[in-house]
C-alpha positions as protocol buffer text, in pm:
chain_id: "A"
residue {
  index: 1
  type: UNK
  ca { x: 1568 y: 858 z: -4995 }
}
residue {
  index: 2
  type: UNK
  ca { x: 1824 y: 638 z: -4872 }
}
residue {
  index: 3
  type: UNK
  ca { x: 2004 y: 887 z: -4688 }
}
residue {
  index: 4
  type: UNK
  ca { x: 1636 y: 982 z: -4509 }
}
residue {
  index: 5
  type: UNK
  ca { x: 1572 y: 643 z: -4402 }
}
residue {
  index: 6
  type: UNK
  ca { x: 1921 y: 605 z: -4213 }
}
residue {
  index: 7
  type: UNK
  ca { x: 1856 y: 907 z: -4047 }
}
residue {
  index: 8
  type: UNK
  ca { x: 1469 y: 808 z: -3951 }
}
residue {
  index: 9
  type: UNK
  ca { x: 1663 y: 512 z: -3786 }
}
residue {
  index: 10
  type: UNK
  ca { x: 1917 y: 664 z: -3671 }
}
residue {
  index: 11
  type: UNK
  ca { x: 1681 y: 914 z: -3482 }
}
residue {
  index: 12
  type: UNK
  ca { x: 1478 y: 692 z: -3389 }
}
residue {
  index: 13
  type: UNK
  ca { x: 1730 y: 479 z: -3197 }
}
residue {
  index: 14
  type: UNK
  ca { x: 1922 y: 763 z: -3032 }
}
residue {
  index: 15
  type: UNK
  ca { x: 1539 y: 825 z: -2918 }
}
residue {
  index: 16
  type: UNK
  ca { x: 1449 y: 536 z: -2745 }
}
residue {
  index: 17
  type: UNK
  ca { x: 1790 y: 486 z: -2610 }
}
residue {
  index: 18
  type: UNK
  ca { x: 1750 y: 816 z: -2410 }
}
residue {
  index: 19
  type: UNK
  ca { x: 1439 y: 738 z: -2274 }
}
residue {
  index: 20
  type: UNK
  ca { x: 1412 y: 651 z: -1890 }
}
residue {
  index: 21
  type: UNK
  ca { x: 1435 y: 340 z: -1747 }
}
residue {
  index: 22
  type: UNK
  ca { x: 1109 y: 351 z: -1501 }
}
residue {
  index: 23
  type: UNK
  ca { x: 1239 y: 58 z: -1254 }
}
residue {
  index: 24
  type: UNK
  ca { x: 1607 y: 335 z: -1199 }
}
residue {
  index: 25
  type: UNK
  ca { x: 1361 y: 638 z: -1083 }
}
residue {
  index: 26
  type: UNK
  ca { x: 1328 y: 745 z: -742 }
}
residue {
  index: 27
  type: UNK
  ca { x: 917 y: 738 z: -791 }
}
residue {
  index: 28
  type: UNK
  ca { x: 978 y: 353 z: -868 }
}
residue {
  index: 29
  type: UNK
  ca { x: 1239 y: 323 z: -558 }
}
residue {
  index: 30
  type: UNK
  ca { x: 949 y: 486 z: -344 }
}
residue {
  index: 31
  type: UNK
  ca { x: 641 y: 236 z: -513 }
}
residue {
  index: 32
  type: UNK
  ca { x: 915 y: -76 z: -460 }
}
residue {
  index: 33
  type: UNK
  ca { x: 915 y: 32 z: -88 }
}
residue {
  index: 34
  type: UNK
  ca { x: 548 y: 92 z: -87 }
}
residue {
  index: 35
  type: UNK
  ca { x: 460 y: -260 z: -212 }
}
residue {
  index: 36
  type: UNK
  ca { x: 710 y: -392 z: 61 }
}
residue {
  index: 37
  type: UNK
  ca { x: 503 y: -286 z: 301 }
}
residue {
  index: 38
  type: UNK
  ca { x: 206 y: -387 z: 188 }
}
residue {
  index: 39
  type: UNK
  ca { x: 367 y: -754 z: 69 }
}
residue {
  index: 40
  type: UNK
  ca { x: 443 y: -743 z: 426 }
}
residue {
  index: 41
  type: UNK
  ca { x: 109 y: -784 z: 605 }
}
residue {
  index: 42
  type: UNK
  ca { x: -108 y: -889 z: 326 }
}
residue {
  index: 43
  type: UNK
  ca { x: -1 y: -1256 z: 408 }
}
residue {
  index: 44
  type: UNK
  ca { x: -171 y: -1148 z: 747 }
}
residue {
  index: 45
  type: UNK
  ca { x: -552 y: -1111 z: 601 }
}
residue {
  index: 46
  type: UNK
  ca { x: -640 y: -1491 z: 644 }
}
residue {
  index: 47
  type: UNK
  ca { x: -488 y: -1483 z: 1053 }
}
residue {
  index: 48
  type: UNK
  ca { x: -722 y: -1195 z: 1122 }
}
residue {
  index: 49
  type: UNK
  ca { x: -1017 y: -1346 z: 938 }
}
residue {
  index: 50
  type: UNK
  ca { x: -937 y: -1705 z: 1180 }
}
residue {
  index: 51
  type: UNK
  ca { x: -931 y: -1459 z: 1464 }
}
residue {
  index: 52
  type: UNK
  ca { x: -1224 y: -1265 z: 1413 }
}
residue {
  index: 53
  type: UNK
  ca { x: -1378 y: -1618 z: 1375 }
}
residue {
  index: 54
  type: UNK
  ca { x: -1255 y: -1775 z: 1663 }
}
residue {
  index: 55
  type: UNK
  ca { x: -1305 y: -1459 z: 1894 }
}
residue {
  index: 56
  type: UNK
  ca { x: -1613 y: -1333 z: 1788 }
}
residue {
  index: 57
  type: UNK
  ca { x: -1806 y: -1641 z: 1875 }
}
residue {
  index: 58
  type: UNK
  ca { x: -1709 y: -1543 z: 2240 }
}
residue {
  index: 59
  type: UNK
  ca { x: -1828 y: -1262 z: 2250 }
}
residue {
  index: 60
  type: UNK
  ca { x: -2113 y: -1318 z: 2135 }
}
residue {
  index: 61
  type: UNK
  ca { x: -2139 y: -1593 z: 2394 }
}
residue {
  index: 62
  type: UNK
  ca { x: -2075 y: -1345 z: 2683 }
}
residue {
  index: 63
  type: UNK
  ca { x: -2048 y: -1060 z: 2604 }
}
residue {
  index: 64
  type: UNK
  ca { x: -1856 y: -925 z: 2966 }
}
residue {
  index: 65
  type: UNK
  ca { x: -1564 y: -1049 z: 2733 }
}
residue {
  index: 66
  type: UNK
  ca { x: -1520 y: -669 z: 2658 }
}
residue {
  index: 67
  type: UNK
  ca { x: -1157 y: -746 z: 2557 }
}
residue {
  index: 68
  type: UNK
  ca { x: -1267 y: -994 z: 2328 }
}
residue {
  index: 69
  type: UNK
  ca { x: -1532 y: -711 z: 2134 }
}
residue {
  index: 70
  type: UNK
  ca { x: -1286 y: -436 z: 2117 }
}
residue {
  index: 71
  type: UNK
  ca { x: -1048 y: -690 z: 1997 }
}
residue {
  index: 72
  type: UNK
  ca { x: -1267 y: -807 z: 1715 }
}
residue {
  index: 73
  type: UNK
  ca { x: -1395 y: -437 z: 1628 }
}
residue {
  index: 74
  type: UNK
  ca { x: -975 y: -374 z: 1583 }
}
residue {
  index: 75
  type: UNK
  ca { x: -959 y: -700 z: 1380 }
}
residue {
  index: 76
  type: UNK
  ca { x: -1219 y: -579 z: 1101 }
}
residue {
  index: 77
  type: UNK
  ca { x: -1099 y: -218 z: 1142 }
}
residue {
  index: 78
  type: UNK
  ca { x: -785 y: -351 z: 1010 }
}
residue {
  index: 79
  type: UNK
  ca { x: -930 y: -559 z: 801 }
}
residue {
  index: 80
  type: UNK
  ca { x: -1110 y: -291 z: 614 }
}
residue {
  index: 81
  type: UNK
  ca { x: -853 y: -71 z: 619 }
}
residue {
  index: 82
  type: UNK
  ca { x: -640 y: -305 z: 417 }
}
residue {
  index: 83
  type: UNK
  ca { x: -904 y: -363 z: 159 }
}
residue {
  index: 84
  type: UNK
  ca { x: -960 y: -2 z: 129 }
}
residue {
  index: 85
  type: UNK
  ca { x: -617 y: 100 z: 97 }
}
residue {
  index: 86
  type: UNK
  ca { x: -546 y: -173 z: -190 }
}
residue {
  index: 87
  type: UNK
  ca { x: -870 y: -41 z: -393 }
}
residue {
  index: 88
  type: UNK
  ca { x: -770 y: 328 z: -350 }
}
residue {
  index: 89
  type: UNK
  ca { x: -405 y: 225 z: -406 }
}
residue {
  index: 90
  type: UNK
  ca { x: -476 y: 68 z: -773 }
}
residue {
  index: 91
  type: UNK
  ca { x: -718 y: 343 z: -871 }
}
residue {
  index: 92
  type: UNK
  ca { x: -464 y: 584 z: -834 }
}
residue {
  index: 93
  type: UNK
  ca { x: -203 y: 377 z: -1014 }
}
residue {
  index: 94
  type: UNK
  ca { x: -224 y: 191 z: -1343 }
}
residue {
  index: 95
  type: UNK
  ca { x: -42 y: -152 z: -1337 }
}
residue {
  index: 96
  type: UNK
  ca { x: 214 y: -98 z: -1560 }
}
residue {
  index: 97
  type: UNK
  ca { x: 328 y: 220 z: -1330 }
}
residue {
  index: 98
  type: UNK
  ca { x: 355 y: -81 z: -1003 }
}
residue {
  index: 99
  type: UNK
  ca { x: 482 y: -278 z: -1224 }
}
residue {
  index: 100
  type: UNK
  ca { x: 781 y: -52 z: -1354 }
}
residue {
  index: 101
  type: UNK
  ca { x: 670 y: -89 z: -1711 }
}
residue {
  index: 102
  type: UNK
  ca { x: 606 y: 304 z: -1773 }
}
residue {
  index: 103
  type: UNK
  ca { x: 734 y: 605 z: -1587 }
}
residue {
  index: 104
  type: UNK
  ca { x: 523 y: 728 z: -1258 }
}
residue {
  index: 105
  type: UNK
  ca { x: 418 y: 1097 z: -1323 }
}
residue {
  index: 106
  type: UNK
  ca { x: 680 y: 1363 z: -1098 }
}
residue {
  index: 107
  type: UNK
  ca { x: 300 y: 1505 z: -1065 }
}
residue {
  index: 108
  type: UNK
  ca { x: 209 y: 1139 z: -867 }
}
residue {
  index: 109
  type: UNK
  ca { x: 483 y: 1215 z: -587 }
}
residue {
  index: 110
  type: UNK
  ca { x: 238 y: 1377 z: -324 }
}
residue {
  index: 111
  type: UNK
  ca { x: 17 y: 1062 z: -360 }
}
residue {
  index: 112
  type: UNK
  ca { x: 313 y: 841 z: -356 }
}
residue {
  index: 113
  type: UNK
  ca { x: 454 y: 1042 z: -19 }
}
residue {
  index: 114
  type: UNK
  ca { x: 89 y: 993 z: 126 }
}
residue {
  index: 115
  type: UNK
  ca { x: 65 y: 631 z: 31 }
}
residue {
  index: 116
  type: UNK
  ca { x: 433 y: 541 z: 175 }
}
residue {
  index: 117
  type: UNK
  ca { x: 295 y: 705 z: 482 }
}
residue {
  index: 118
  type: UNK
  ca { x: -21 y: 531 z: 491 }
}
residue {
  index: 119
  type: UNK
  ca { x: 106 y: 177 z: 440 }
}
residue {
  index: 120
  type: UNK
  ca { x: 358 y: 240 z: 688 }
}
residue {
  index: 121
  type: UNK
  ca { x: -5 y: 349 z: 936 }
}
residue {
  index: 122
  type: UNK
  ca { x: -169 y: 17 z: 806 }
}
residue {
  index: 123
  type: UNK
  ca { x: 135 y: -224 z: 884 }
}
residue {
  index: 124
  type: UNK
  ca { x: 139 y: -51 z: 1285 }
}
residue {
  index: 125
  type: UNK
  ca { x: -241 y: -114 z: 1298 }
}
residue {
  index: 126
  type: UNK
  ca { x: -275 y: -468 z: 1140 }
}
residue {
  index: 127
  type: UNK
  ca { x: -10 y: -580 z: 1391 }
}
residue {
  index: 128
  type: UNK
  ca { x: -127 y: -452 z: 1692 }
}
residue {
  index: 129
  type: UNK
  ca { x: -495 y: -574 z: 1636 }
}
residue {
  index: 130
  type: UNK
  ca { x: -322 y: -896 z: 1542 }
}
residue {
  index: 131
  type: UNK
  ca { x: -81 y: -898 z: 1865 }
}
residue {
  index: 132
  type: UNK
  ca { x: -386 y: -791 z: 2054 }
}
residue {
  index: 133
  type: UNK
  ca { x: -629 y: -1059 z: 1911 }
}
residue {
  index: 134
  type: UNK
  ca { x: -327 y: -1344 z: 1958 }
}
residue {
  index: 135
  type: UNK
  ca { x: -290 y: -1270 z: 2287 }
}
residue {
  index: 136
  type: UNK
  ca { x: -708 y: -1342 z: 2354 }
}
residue {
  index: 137
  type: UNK
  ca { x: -684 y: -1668 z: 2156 }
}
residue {
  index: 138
  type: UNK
  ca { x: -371 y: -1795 z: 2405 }
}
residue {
  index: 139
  type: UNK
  ca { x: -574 y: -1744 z: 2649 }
}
């Protein structure tokens, strides 16, 4: 019995020790450079919401300030893509998998590839409605 019980351990060791670490995969590189992205221009959120608010007003004052309505419209449009791209983004991953604590599915790499992609999209569009909307409010 002994002898059974030093081998369960044993086992059971050499097991776990073999296992993965899920923060030195390539799907975890790939998330890590995901999240960059998106830790990149989510500070943005609260200057497009004070431009939207300061420019929309405008508009709405005279509203021959086309410039000033396209450049809201871009503000919200990036707005909501952001939002939507952060729900769709954590329904298709579970927090420990952003968080490194388990191993990403090799099956998750398409949506990985698409979100990488798609964050990389959402930076280029927040900060050209934002560069676009800044350059209204200087004026």
């Amino acid at each position: 019995m002994r002898h059974f019980l030093i081998l369960l351990i044993s086992f059971t060791l050499t097991f776990f020790s073999c296992q993965e670490n899920p923060k030195e995969t390539a799907e975890y590189a790939q998330m890590e450079r995901i999240l960059a992205v998106h830790d990149e221009v989510m500070p943005e959120m609260g200057t497009i919401s004070g431009l939207i608010g300061q420019l929309e007003p405008l508009f709405t004052a005279d509203s021959t300030l086309v410039q000033y309505g396209s450049a809201v419209e871009d503000l919200k449009m990036a707005n909501g893509a952001m939002m939507q791209w952060m729900m769709d983004f954590s329904e298709d991953f579970t927090t420990d998998e952003i968080m490194g604590k388990t191993m990403i599915d090799k099956e998750k790499q398409n949506l990985l590839d698409r979100y990488e992609e798609s964050a990389n999209r959402l930076k280029l569009q927040m900060l050209g409605a934002l560069e676009q909307g800044q350059n209204l409010a200087k004026d």
